[in-house]
VOVEXDREN-736822 format. One line per 8 residues: number of its first residue (from 1); their letters; for each residue x, y, z of C-alpha. Coordinates in Angstrom, 3 decimals, padded with zeros to 6 digits. Layout:
# VOVEXDREN-736822
NUM	a	X Y Z | ...
***
This chain:
# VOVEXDREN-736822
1	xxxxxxxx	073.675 087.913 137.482 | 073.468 088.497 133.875 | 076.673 090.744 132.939 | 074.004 092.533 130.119 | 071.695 095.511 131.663 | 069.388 097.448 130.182 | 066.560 097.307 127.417 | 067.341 095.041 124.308
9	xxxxxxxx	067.070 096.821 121.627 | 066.864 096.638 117.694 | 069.049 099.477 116.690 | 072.364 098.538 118.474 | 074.441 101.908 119.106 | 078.001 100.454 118.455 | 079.776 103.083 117.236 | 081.971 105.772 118.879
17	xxxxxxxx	082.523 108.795 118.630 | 085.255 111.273 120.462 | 085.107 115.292 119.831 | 087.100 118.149 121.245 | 085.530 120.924 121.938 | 086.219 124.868 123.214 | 084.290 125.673 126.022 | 082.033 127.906 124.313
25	xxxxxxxx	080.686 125.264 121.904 | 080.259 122.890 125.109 | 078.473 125.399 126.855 | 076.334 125.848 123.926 | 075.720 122.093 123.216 | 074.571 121.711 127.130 | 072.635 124.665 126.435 | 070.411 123.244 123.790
33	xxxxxxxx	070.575 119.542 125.519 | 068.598 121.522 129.001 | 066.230 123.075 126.723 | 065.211 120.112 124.267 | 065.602 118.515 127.838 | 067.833 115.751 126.243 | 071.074 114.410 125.802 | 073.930 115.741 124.123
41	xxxxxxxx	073.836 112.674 121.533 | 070.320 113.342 121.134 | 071.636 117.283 120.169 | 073.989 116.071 117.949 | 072.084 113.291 116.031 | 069.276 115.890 115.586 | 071.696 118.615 113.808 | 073.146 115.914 111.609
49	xxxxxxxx	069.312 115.734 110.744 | 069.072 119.099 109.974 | 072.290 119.190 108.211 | 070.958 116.005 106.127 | 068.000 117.818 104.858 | 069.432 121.015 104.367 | 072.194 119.942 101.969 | 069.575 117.563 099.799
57	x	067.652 120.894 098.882
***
């Protein structure tokens, strides 16, 4: 068996990224990953997003 799995994909996700958090801000990061019914890297790519726009204004 092939020792690769999953989808190819175009936009290879090699970089990592380790954060420490208090248990408040987790809870609040799961909090928004159940309701945009996503993953926690999904939250956090979309703030950067948000923080991208907002500071080109």
């Amino acid at each position: 068996m092939s020792p690769r799995t999953g989808r190819p994909t175009q936009n290879k996700k090699t970089e990592r990224l380790e954060i420490r958090l208090t248990p408040e801000e987790a809870q609040r990061l799961e909090k928004c990953a159940q309701k945009m019914q996503a993953s926690k890297t999904e939250v956090i790519n979309e703030g950067v997003k948000l923080l991208e726009k907002k500071l080109e204004q």
